[in-house]
C-alpha positions, 0 to 999 in steps of 0.5 A, spaced: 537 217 091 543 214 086 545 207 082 550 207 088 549 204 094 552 203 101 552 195 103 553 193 111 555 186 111 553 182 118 560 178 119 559 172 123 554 167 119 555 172 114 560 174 110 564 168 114 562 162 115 561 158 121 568 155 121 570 162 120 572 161 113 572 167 108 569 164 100 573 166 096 566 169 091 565 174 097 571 178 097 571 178 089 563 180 090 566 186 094 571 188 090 567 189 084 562 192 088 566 198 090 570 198 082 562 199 081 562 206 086 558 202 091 560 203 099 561 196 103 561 196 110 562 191 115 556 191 121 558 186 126 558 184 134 565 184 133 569 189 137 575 192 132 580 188 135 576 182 133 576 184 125 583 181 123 586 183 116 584 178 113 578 180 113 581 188 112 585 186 106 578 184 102 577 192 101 573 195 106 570 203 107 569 202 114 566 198 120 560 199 124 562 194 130 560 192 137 552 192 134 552 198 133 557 202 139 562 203 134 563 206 127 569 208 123 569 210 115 575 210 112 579 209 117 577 214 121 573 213 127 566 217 127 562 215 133 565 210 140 559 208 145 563 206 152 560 203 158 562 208 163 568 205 168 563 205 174 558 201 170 564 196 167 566 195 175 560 194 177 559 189 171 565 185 173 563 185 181 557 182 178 559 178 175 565 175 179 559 175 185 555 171 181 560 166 179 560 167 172 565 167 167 565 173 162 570 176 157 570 184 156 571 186 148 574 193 147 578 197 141 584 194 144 582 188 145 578 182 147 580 180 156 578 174 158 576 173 165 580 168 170 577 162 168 573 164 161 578 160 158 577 152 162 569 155 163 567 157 156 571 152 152 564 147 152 559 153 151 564 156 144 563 149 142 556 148 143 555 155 139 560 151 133 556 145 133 549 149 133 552 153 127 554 146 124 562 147 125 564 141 123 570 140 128 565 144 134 568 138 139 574 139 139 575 147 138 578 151 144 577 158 146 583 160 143 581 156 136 575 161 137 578 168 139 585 167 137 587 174 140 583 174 146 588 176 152 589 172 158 590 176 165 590 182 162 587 188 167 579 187 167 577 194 170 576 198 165 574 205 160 574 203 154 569 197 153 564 196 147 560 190 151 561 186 157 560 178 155 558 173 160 557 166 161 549 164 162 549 158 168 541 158 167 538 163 163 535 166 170 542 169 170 541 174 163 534 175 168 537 178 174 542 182 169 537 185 166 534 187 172 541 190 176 543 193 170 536 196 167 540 202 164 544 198 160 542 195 153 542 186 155 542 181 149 543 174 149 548 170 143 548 162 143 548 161 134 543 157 131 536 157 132 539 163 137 540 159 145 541 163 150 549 161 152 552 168 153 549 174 155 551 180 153 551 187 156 552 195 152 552 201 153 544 204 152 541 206 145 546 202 141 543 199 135 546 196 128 540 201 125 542 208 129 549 206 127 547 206 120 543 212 121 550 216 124 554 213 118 549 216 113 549 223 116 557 222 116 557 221 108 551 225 106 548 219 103 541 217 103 537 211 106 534 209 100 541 207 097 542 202 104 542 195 102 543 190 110 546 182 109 545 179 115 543 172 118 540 173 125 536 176 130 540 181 131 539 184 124 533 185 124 532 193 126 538 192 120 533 190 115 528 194 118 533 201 117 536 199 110 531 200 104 533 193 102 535 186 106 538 180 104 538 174 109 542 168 108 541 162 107 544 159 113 539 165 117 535 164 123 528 163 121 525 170 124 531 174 120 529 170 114 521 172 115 524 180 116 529 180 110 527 183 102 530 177 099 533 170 101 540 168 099 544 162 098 548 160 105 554 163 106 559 157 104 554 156 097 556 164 094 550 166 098 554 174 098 556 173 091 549 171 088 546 176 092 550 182 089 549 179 082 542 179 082 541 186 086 546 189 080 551 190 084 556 187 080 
């Protein structure tokens, strides 16, 4: 165990605030943090191509992403968990048999299936509204994914996670039924509404990623510190030798955390990494 340690930051309702909007306060806290020796990486649902340079130019020694499937340090990338071109198939077939629109989420990209953009747009601004967003009912599905590619080829072997609109939650169940080798979740923000399913590659996890992580740089879990605001989190915190849920969390996330912060847009990162001595 040493005084330096290795910090994983959930990004969504984390280190960004539901408007998307980076604090100022958490960039310098990072940037102290890793004058200070400390490691920080990014531990997201997001794909690689979802994380934009601004996010990048705070400083960063790597990322877990897709919940778990992908990690990188130093920009090199150090574990990649696809779904298998035949379970991607047979998911898109599914899915298009079923009548349910989906994006597919990859290293390369976010695609978007044929009529995601017209379908989606009320449910992402349902999300925004239940994470508080001010502007929620007037966002388009380009205002929440701006890189998202449209009528891209969607048979594919390179995804991390398969996304999909939930009609009634009775479509997560089928799902989970048909593909009961894959790992299935559900994300709908604030007090966690199912309006997305979403289906990955088995035995991905935020904590199993960690653990590949920490065998990479030979550093010892007793030094892990994990922020985050959701369920998702939780075998996260329960991994990591410390946890911080924000104050904007989920209540269960809240009751799993070491410590409660501030909410993302009140310094919640900055305050956090003052009263844990990381800055």
């Amino acid at each position: 165990m040493s005084n330096k340690k290795i910090i994983f930051l959930d990004v969504d309702g984390t280190l960004v605030d539901y408007d998307n909007v980076l604090p100022e306060s958490a960039v310098e806290a990072i940037r102290q943090a890793r004058q200070n020796g400390h490691r920080v990486y990014i531990s997201t649902g997001r794909s690689r191509a979802e994380v934009y340079q601004h996010i990048w130019d705070i400083g960063l020694d790597g990322m877990i992403g897709g919940n778990g499937s992908y990690v990188e340090d130093n920009g090199q990338a150090i574990m990649h968990q696809v779904l298998s071109a035949a379970d991607s198939h047979h998911i898109v077939d599914w899915l298009h048999e079923r009548g349910l629109e989906f994006f597919l989420e990859s290293n390369n990209g976010l695609f978007a299936s044929e009529n995601f953009e017209t379908a989606g747009e009320p449910l992402m601004q349902e999300y925004a509204y239940r994470k508080g967003q001010e502007n929620a009912r007037h966002l388009t599905v380009r205002d929440c994914f701006p890189e998202m590619i449209f009528g891209g080829e969607l048979y594919r072997d390179d995804l991390n996670k398969i996304s999909f609109i939930l009609k009634s939650y009775q479509d997560f169940l089928a799902a989970k039924q048909e593909f009961a080798h894959l790992k299935l979740g559900t994300w709908g923000g604030a007090g966690e509404k199912a309006l997305f399913g979403d289906i990955g590659p088995a035995g991905v996890s935020k904590d199993h990623a960690i653990d590949v992580l920490l065998k990479h740089i030979g550093a010892d879990k007793a030094d892990t510190i994990a922020f985050g605001d959701a369920k998702i989190d939780i075998p996260m915190f329960a991994y990591c030798a410390r946890s911080v849920c924000m104050g904007n969390g989920g209540d269960e996330a809240k009751a799993a955390a070491d410590l409660i912060t501030d909410a993302v847009a009140e310094d919640g990162i900055y305050h956090a990494f003052q009263r844990l001595q990381l800055i």
